[in-house]
C-alpha positions in Angstrom: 97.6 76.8 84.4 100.6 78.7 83.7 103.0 79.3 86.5 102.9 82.9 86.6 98.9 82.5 86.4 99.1 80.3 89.6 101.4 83.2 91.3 99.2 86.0 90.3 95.9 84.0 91.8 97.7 83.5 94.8 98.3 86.6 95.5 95.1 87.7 94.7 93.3 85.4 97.0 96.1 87.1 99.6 94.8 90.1 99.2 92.5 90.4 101.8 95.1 89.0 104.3 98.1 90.4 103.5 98.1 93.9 105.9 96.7 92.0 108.8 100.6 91.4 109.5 102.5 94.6 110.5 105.4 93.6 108.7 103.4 93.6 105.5 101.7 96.6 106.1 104.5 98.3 108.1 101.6 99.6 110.7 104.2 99.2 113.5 106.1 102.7 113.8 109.4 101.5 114.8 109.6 99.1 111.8 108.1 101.8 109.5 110.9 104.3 110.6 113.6 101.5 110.0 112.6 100.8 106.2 112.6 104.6 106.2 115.8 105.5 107.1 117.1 102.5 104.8 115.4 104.0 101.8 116.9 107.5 102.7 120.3 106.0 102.8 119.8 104.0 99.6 118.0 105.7 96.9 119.1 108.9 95.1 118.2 112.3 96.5 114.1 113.4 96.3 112.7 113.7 93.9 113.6 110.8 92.0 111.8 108.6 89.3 111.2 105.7 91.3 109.5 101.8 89.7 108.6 99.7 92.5 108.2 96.0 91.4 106.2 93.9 93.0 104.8 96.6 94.8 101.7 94.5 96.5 99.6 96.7 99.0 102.6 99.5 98.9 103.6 99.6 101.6 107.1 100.8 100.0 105.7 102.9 97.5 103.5 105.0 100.1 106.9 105.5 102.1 109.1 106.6 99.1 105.7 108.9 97.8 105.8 110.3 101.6 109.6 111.1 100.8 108.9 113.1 97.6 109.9 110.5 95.3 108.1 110.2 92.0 106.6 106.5 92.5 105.3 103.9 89.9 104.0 101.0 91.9 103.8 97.8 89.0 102.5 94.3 90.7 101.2 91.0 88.9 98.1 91.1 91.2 95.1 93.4 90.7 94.2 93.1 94.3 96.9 93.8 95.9 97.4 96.8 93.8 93.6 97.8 94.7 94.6 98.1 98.4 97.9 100.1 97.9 95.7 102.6 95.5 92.6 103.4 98.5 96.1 103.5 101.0 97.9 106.1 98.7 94.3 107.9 98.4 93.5 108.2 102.3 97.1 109.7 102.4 96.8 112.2 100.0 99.6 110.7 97.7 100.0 110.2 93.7 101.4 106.6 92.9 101.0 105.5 89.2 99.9 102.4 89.4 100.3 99.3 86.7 99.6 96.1 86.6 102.1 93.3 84.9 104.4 90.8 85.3 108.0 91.8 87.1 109.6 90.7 83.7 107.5 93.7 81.8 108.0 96.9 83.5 106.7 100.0 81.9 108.6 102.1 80.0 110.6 104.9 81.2 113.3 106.3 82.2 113.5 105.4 85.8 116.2 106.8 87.8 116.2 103.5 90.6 114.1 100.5 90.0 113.4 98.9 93.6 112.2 95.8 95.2 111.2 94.4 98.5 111.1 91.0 98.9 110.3 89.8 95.2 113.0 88.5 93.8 112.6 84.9 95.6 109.3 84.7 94.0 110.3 84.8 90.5 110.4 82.0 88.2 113.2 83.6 86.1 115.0 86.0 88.5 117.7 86.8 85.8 115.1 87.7 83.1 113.4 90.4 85.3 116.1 91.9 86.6 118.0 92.0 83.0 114.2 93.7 81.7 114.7 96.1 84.9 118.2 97.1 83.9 116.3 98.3 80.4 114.1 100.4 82.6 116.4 103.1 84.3 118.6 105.4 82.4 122.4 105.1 81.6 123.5 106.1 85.6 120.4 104.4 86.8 120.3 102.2 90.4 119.1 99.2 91.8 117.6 98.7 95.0 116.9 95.2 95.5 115.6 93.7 99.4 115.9 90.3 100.1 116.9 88.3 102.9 118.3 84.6 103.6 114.9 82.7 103.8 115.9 79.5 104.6 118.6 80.7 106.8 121.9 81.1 107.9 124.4 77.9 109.8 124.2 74.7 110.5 120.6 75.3 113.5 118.5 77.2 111.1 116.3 74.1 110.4 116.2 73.6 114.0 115.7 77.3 115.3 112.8 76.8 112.3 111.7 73.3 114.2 111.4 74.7 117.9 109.8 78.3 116.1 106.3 76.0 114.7 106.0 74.2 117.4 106.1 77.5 119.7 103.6 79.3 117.0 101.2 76.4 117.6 100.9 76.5 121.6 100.7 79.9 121.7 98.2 80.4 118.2 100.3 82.3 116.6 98.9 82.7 112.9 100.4 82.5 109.5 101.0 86.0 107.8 99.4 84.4 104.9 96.1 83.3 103.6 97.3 79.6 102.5 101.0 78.1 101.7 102.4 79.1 98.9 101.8 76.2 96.3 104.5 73.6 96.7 104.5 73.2 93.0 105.0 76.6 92.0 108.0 76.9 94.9 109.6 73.8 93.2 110.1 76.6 90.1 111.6 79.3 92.3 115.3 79.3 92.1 115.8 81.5 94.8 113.2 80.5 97.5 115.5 78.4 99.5 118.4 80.9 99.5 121.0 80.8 102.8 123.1 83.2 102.2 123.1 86.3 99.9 125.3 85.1 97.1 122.5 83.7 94.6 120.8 86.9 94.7 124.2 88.7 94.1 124.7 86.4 91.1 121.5 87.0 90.1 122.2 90.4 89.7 125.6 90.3 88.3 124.6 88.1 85.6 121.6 90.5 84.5 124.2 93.2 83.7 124.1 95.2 86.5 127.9 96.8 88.1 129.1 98.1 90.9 127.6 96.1 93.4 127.6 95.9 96.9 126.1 94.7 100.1 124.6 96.7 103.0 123.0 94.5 106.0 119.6 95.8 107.5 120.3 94.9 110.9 117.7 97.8 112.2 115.0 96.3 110.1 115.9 93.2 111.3 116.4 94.0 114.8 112.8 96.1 114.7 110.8 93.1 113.2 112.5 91.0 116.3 111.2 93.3 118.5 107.9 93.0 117.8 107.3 89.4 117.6 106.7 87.1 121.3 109.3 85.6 122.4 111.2 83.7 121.7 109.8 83.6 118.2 111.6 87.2 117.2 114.4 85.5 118.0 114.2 82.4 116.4 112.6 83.6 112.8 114.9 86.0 112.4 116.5 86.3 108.8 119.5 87.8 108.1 118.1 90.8 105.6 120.2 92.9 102.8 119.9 95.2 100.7 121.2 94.5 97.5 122.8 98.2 95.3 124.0 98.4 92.3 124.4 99.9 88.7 123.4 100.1 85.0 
């Protein structure tokens, strides 16, 4: 099976699990208003032509739609997809959605192409975001989410350590319906990432100027918050948003 087969049956199959966790389906309010006010401050003034890759269950999308932002929501996975369109119904939103690979967005000219916790994912980071760079127009943005999953100093591994043991005691369960497969995260170049610079290299290499940098501590600080301690404190991840220019 091809590898982007495997990633699109995996997420599939996580359909049905993926909301359970708040910080998937943003149902907490405090974290809701923090990826809020990070959008506001980061994409171009409503209403703008906005592609969300790797949209999943839309939880994005639905909060740049509520904003007045003209949304197309594109994901690998059918069934995510299915749950962000009966989401964006029950609110009363329009969301074009499409279904395709991250390296194949639809054509358009999009004004800011945006992404939340994707890029690790991708097999060939570089190729997407070089296809996404074709997508907006000649002043166009990117908004690119990510974080430092494996990460940051010399305890991570053991903040990680004492953190599993912790989620065992107390039965703390995994966001997910299953691992991801170990032999599709042996083809992700940015999976293990511990600091922001791949994904910034990433970016610059796809053609994209003007970038720089802005730390989410409130999203950060608001997904702390809501977790049992100590494990808020101990998972945390340093989280970024990435901006920059066609």
């Amino acid at each position: 099976m091809d590898v982007r087969d495997q990633i699109r049956e995996w997420w599939d199959d996580d359909a049905d699990a993926y909301d359970v966790s708040p910080g998937h389906s943003l149902s907490d309010p405090v974290e809701a208003a923090a990826w809020r006010a990070a959008l506001l401050s980061l994409l171009p003034p409503a209403p703008a032509r906005v592609l969300d890759v790797g949209a999943g269950t839309g939880s994005i999308s639905l909060l740049a739609a509520e904003m007045g932002h003209v949304v197309t929501a594109l994901d690998l996975s059918k069934g995510m997809l299915e749950r962000a369109e009966r989401k964006a119904s029950e609110r009363g939103l329009v969301i074009d959605f499409v279904v395709g690979p991250a390296e194949e967005p639809p054509l358009g000219s999009f004004d800011v192409v945006m992404a939340r916790h994707l890029v690790w994912t991708l097999p060939a980071p570089a190729e997407a975001l070089t296809a996404w760079r074709r997508a907006v127009r000649d002043d166009g943005r990117l908004v690119l989410f990510e974080g430092s999953w494996a990460g940051e100093g010399p305890w991570a591994r053991a903040k990680d350590a004492i953190a599993s043991s912790a989620e065992r005691l107390m039965g703390v369960r995994n966001d997910h319906h299953a691992p991801y497969p170990c032999g599709v995260v042996d083809r992700l170049p940015l999976q293990g990432a511990s600091s922001p610079a791949p994904f910034v290299e990433a970016v610059r290499s796809a053609g994209w100027s003007r970038i720089r940098l802005v730390r989410l501590r409130d999203v950060e600080w608001s997904i702390e918050r809501r977790a049992p301690w100590p494990l808020g404190r101990l998972r945390r991840r340093p989280r970024y948003a990435i901006v920059a220019e066609s």
